[in-house]
N, C-alpha and C positions, 0 to 999 in steps of 0.2 A: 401659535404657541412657541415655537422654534423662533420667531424675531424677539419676541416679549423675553425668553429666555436669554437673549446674545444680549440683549439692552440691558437687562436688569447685571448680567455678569461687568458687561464694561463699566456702568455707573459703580458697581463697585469695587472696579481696582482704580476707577478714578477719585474713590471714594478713600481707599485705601490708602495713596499718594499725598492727597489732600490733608487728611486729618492730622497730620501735626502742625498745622499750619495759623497762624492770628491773624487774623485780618480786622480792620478798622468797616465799620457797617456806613452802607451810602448816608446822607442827611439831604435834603430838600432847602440848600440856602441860597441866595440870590446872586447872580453871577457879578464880580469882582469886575467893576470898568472905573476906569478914570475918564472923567467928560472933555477935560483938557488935552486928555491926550489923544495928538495926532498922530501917533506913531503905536497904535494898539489895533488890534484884531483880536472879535471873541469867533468862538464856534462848539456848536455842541457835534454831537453824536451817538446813535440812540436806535436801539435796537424797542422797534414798536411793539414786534407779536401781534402784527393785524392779518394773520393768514386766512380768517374771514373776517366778516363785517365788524367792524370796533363797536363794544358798549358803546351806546352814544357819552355814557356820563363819561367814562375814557378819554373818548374824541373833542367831548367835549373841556376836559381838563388841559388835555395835552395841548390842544389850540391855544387857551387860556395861558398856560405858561407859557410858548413861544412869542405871544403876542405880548406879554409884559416883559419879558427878559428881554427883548428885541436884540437875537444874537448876529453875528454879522454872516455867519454861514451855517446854514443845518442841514443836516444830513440824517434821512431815519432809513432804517433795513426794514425789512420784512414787513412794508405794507404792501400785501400782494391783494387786501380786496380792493376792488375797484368803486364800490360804495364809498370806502373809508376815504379813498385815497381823492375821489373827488368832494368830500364832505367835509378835509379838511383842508383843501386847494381854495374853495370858496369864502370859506372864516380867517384863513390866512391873513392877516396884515397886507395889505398887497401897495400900500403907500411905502411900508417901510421894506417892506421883502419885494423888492424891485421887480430879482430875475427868479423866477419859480420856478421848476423843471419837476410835477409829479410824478413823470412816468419816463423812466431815460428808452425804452426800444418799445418805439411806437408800430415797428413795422409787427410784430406779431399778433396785433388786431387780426381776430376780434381779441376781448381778455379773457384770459385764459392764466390761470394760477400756474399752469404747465410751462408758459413760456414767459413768464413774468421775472423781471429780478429785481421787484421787491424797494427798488432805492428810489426815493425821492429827496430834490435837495432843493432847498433857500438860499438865494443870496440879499446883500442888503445891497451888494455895489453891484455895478451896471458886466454884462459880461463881453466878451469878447469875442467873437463870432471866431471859428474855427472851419467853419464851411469851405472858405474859399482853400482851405490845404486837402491836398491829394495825398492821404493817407494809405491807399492801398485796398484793396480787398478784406485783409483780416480784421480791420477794421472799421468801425460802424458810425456813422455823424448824424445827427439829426439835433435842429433849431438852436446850432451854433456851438455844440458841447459832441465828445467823441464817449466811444464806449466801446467793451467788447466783452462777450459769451465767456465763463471760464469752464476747464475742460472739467468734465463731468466725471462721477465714479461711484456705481451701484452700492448703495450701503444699510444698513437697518433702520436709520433714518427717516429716510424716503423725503428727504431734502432734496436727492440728488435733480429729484426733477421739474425744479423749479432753475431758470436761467440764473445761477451767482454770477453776479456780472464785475469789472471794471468800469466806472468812467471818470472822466476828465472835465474839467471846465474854467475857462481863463476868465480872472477879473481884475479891474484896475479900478484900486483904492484912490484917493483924493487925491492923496500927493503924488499920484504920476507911476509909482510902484506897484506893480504885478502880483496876483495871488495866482497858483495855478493848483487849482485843487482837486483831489484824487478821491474816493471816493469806493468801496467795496464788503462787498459779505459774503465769507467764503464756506466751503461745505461744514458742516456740520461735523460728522465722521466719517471717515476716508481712513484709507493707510497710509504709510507717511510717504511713500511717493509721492502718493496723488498730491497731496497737502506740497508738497515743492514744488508738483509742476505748477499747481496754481498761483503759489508765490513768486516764481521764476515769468509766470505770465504776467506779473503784474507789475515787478520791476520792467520787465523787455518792454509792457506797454506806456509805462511813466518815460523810461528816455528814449523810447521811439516818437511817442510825441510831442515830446522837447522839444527833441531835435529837429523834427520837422516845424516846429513853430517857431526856433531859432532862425531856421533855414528861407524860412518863409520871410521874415523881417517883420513879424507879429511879436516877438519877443528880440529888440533889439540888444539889450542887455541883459544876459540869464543872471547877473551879479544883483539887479533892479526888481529880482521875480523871486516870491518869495512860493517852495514849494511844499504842501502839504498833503498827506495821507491818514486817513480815519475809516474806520469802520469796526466791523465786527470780522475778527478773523477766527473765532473760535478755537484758538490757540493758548493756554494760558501763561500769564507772564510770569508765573513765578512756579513755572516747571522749570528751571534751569537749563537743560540740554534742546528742550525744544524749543525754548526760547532766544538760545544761541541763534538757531540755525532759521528761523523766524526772521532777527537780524540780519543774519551772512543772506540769505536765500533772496531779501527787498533791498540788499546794495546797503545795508549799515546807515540805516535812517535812525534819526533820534527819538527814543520811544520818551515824548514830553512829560509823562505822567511819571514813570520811574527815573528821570532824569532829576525830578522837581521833589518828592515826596522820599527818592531813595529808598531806605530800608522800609519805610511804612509802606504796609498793600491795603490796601483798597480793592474788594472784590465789585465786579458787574453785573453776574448771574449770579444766581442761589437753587441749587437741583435741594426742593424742598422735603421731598419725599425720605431724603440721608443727610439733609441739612449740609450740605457740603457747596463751598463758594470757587466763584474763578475769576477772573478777571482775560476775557477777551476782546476786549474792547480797546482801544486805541488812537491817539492822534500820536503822528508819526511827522518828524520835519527832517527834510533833506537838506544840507548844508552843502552836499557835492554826490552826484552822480557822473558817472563816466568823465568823459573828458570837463563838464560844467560844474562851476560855483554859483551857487547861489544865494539871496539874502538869506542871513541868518537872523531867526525869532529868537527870544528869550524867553521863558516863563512868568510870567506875572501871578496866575491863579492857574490851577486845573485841583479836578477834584472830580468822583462819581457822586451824583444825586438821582434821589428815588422822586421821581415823578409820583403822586399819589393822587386818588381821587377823592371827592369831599369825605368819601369815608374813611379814608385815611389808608384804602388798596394802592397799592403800586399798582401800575397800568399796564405795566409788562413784567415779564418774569426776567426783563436786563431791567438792567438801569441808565441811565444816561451819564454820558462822559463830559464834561464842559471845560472850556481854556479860555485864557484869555492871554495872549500873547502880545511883546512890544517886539518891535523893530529895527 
């Protein structure tokens, strides 16, 4: 009774912040690519809500659009059941979706929702093996992509005990140029320390392993590597003061979506029960971290779309984020 009460009070002074706010509602339209060009990159980003087994009709819509859209990089959160997760690893495009990676921390087999973070990614281009780098201890490698645990923090939630992870994974596009793409879903509710340390985690693990892959001679030109950041950070971007520090806290990444649309919001969730929207959701491009520069994307398209199923439900309570980016 005592959690039900601290949950229902926070939704509403999130409630309360929120309400003067307009926002533009998701649409379901087909992702913006030019066939000519060589010098484009799409990718979505997509909070599933598969914390158990997916409706099949779900699983089976969500398969259905990624296999028509055919994006060049996908990234979903929260597929922590293990059904889902290989139900839709099988129906996947697997001609066009080259490098697949359902499950990034294999080592805490058996599965287990407890130790699971949830992130499975797509790529269409071939990856990069990161194996042969000695990244340390704090950090985690398996079948050629890095990853790492984010620091935990007891809350009403009960997110907290599921592993929010970090990872990483290097691919090289056709013309010889680098993607290196970054990849997370962060706690739920936390206090705003907690929420830093985890942001601060996640910058120290993008130029640590940079650097090590600079260092390595796997990334000969970081100017050649174009670097990218997405997920769900459960932050919203049009609280102003926390979105500052959202900024400051990942190294002043370029948030692609308010860079492109500016004043228009576009929410990602919708807490239906107070009707109230947010937008946590995110593709994030770095133009320079620490000492490096790197290639810089331009916006072509982004936009949030409502995944729906033949009856016309959205399939998760996010929605998904999509870009389509030039070079």
């Amino acid at each position: 009774m005592k959690t039900k009460i601290l949950l229902s009070a926070f939704l509403f002074i999130l409630y309360a912040c929120n309400s003067g706010t307009t926002y533009q509602g998701p649409v379901n339209d087909p992702l913006v690519k030019t066939d000519s060009a060589a010098n484009q990159i799409s990718i979505l980003t997509y909070n599933v809500k598969a914390i158990v087994e997916k409706d099949s009709s779900a699983s089976n819509e969500l398969i259905r659009y990624v296999n028509k859209q055919l994006f060049d990089f996908v990234i979903f959160q929260e597929l922590f059941s293990e059904n889902s997760r290989t139900y839709l690893n099988s129906r996947i495009d697997s001609l066009f979706y080259k490098q697949r990676i359902p499950r990034i921390d294999y080592e805490s087999f058996p599965q287990n929702i407890f130790q699971d973070s949830g992130l499975f990614f797509l790529s269409h281009y071939p990856q990069i093996s990161l194996d042969t780098i000695d990244f340390g201890p704090e950090i985690s490698q398996s079948n050629g992509y890095v990853y790492a645990p984010l620091k935990k923090e007891i809350s009403i939630t009960m997110d907290f005990i599921v592993n929010k992870s970090i990872m990483g994974s290097l691919h090289r596009l056709k013309d010889g140029n680098l993607v290196f793409l970054f990849a997370t879903h962060l706690q739920a509710i936390g206090s705003e320390t907690h929420k830093e340390i985890q942001l601060l985690q996640i910058r120290s693990f993008i130029e640590y392993t940079i650097r090590k892959a600079i260092q390595s001679g796997i990334i000969l030109n970081p100017e050649n590597c174009i670097v990218l950041l997405s997920g769900d950070f459960n932050l919203d971007a049009y609280e102003n003061l926390t979105y500052l520090s959202l900024l400051e806290n990942l190294g002043n990444p370029r948030d692609l979506h308010k860079e492109f649309h500016k004043e228009n919001k576009e929410y990602s969730i919708i807490f239906k029960g107070i009707n109230m929207q947010k937008r946590f959701d995110y593709i994030f491009a770095y133009d320079k971290l620490g000492v490096y520069t790197f290639k810089k994307v331009s916006v072509q398209s982004i936009n949030i779309t409502d995944v729906q199923d033949r009856q016309n439900n959205s399939i998760s309570d996010h929605f998904a984020m999509k870009a389509t980016l030039r070079y």
